[in-house]
C-alpha positions as MATLAB code, in Angstrom:
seq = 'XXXXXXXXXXXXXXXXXXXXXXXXXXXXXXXXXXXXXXXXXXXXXXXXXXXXXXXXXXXXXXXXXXXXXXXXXXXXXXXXXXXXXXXXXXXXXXXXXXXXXXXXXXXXXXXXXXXXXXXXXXXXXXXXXXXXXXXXXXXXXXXXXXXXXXXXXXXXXXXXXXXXXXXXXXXXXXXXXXXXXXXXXXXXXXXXXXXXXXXXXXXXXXXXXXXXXXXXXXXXXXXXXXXXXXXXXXXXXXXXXXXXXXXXXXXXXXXXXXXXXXXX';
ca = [
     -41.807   -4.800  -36.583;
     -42.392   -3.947  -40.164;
     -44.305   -7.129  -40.770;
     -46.896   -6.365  -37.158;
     -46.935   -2.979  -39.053;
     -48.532   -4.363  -42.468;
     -50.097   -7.268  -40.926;
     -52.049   -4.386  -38.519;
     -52.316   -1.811  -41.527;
     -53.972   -5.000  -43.897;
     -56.574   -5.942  -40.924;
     -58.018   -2.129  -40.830;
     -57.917   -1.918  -44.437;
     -59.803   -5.677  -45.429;
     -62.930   -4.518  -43.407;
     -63.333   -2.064  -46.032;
     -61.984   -3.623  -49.648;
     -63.264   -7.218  -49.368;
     -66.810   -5.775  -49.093;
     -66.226   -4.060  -51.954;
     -64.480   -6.300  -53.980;
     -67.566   -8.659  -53.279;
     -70.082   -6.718  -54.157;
     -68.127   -5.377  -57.705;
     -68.177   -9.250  -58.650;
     -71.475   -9.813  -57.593;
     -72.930   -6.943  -59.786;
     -70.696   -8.439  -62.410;
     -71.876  -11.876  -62.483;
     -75.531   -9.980  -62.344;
     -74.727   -8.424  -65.560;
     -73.636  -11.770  -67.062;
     -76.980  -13.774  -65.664;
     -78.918  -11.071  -66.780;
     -77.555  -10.682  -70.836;
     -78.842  -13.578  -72.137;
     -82.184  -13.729  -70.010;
     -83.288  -10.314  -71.224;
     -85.076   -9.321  -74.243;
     -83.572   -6.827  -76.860;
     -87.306   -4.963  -76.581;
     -86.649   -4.496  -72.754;
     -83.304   -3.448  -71.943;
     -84.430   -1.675  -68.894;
     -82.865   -4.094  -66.257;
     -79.718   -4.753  -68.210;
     -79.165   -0.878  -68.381;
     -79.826   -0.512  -64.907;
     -77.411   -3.285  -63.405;
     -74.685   -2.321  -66.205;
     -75.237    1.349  -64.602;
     -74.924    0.077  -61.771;
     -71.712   -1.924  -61.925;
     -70.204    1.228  -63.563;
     -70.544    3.069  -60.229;
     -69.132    0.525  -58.011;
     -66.525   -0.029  -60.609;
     -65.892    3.713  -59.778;
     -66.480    3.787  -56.476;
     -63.874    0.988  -55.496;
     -61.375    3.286  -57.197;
     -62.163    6.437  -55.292;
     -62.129    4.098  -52.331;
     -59.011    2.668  -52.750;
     -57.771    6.444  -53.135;
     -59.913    7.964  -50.100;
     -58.483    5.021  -48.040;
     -54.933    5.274  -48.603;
     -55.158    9.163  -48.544;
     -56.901    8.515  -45.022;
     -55.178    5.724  -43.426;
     -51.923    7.609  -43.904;
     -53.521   11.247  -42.268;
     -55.579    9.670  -39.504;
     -52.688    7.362  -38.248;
     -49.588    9.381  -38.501;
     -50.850   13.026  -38.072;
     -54.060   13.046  -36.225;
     -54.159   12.456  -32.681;
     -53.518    8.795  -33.002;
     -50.307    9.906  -34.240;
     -49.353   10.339  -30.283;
     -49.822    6.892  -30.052;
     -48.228    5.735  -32.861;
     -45.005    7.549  -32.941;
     -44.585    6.703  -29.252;
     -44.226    2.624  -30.432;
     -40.368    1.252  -30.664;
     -40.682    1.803  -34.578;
     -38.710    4.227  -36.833;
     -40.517    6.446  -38.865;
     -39.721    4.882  -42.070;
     -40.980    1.786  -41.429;
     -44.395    3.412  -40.307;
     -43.946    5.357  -44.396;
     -42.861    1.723  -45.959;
     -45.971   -0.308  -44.135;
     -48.332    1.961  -45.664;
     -46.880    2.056  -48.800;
     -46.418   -1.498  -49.369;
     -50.286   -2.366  -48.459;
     -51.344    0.833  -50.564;
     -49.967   -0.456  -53.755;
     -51.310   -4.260  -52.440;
     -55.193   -3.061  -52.284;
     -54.745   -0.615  -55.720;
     -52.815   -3.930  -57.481;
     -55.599   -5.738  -56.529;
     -58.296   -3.409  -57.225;
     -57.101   -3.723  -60.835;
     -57.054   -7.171  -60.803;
     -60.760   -7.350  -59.823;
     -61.764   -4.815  -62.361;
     -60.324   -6.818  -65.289;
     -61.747  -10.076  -63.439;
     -65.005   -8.789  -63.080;
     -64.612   -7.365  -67.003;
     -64.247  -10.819  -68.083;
     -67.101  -12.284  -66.084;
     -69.053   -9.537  -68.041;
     -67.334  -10.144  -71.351;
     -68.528  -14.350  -71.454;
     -72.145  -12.930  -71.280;
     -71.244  -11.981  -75.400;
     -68.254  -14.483  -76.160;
     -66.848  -18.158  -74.593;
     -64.234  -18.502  -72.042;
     -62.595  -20.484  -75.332;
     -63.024  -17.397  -77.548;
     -61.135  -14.942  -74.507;
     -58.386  -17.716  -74.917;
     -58.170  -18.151  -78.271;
     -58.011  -14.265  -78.469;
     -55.314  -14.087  -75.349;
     -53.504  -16.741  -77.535;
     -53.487  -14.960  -81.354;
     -52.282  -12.018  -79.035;
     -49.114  -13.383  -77.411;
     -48.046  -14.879  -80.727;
     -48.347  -11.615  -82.061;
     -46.397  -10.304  -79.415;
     -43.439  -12.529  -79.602;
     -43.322  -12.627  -83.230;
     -42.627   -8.408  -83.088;
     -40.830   -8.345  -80.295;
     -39.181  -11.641  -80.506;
     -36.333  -12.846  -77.560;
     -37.005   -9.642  -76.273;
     -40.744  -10.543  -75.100;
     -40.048  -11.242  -71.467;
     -37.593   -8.282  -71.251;
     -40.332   -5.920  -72.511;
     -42.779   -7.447  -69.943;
     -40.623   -7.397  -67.476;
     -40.266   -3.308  -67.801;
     -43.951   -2.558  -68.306;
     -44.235   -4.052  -64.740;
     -41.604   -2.684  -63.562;
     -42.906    0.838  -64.720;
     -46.616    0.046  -63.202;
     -45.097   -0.750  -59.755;
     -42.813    2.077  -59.883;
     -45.241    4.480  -61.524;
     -47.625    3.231  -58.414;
     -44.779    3.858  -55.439;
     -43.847    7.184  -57.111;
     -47.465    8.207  -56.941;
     -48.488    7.431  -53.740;
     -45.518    8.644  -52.217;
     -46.142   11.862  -53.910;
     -49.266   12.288  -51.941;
     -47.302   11.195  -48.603;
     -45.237   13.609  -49.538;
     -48.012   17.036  -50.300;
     -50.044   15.523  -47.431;
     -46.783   16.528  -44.889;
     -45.791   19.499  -46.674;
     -48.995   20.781  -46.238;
     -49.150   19.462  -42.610;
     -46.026   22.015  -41.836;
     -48.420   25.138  -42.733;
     -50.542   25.927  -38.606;
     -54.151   26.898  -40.869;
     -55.606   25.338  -44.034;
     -53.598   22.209  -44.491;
     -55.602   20.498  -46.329;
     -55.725   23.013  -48.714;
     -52.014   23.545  -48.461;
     -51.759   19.491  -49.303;
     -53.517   19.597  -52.473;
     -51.311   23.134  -53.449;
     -47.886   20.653  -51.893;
     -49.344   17.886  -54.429;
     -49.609   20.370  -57.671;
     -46.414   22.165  -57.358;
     -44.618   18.538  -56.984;
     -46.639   17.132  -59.724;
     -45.677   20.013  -62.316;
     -41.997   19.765  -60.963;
     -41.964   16.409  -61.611;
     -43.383   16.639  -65.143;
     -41.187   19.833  -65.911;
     -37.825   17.344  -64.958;
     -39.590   14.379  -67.098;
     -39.731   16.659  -69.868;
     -36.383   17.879  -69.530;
     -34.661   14.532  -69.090;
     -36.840   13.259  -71.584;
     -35.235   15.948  -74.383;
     -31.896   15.045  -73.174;
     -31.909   11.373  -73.378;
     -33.824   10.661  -76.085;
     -32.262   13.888  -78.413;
     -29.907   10.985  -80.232;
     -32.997    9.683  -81.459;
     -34.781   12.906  -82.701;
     -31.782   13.368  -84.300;
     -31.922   10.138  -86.522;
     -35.190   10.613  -87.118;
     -34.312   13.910  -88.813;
     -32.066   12.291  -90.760;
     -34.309    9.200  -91.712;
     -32.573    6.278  -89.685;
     -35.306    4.960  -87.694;
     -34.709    3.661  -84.569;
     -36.135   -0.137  -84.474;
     -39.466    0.314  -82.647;
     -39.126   -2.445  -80.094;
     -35.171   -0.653  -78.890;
     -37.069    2.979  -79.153;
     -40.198    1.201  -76.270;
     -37.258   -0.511  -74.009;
     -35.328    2.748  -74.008;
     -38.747    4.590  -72.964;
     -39.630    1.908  -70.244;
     -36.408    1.965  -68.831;
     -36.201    5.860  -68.388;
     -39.904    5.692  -66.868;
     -38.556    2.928  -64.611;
     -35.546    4.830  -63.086;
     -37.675    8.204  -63.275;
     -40.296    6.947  -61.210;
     -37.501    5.234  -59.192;
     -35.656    8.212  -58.420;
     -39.129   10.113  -57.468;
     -39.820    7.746  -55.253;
     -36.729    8.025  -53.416;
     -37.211   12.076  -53.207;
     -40.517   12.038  -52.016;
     -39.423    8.902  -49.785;
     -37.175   11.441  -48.291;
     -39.164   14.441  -48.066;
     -42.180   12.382  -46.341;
     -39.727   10.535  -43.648;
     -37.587   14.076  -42.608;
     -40.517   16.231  -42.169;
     -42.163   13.030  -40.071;
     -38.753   12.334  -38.074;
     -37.734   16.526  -37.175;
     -40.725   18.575  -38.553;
     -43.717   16.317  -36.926;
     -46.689   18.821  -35.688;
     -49.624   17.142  -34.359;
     -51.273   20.474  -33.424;
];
């Protein structure tokens, strides 16, 4: 049921991304047709297409954030809530359909930024010069980090799909904390959403201090911690962080859904 859950959630949702995706690649391949064709004395139409590609660049951002906000209200505590709480689904799976194909459309919101940054960035350089450059790079890479490259990558992912789970179920979780109050709940959302947000980064700073007080400490006393140990320690505490975040807020969102649920 999960899958007729996302599969549903990802038809609603394309109406409104693929548009946009489309046009944000569009403007971008305007700005690269338009580069070489215009003069430096009249810069008039580059400026106005580059402005313009800067707003949708934007815009598909606030979208993506607008739409995952909504999607999440409108279906599970407006009135269509009635009708979706009354289909043979548990209330988690409603949470985990929504989150999956939220961090789906923001993942690939990135990726069509950056692609639509490159078609922009071979108006000024060849696709052989980006490769060249992406190539220099990695050796760089792997000759500082060495065999622990694909560990390192490995955690930044890690830490930008975490990071992106935590997040949105933060705002699941202020958007039905807020819900509980009978007046002002949106209002009472965005309060739910600061108070978890500053909780979260008072405990980060806390367990930050604690974990990584070993290496303060040999710092102080001048015996540097290799660099590339020091950034896998640091991933790997923003990985379980976010993990364990996720998990509260996971919580918070499904109990006040499964015993606290006011449609009113």
């Amino acid at each position: 049921m999960l899958g007729k859950l996302m599969k549903y959630e990802i038809k609603a949702t394309s109406r409104t991304f693929l548009p946009l995706y489309f046009v944000l690649l569009v403007s971008a391949l305007i700005n690269r047709l338009l580069g070489p064709l215009t003069q430096d004395s009249i810069r008039i139409p580059n400026i106005i297409s580059m402005s313009l590609y800067v707003i949708i660049l934007i815009g598909m951002f606030v979208m993506t954030f607008i739409v995952m906000i909504s999607r999440f209200y409108k279906n599970l505590l407006s009135d269509e809530g009635y009708l979706m709480f009354t289909l043979p689904v548990k209330t988690w799976q409603h949470i985990s359909g929504k989150l999956i194909i939220s961090v789906i459309w923001i993942t690939i919101s990135f990726i069509m930024a950056i692609a639509s940054i490159f078609i922009i960035a071979t108006r000024e350089v060849t696709l052989s010069d980006i490769s060249m450059s992406i190539k220099i790079l990695w050796e760089l890479i792997t000759e500082k980090l060495g065999p622990s490259t694909w560990t390192v990558i490995t955690q930044i992912i890690l830490a930008a799909v975490f990071t992106m789970i935590s997040s949105v179920l933060m705002i699941y979780a202020s958007i039905v904390l807020g819900h509980l109050v009978t007046r002002h709940k949106i209002l009472a959302s965005f309060g739910a959403f600061i108070i978890l947000n500053t909780i979260s980064q008072i405990l980060s700073a806390v367990a930050a201090s604690i974990m990584f007080r070993t290496d303060i400490v040999s710092l102080n006393n001048v015996e540097i911690t290799p660099a590339d140990f020091l950034f896998q320690k640091i991933m790997w505490f923003a990985i379980i962080f976010s993990a364990i975040g996720s998990v509260v807020y996971f919580v918070i969102t499904n109990i006040i859904l499964t015993k606290r649920l006011n449609l009113e």
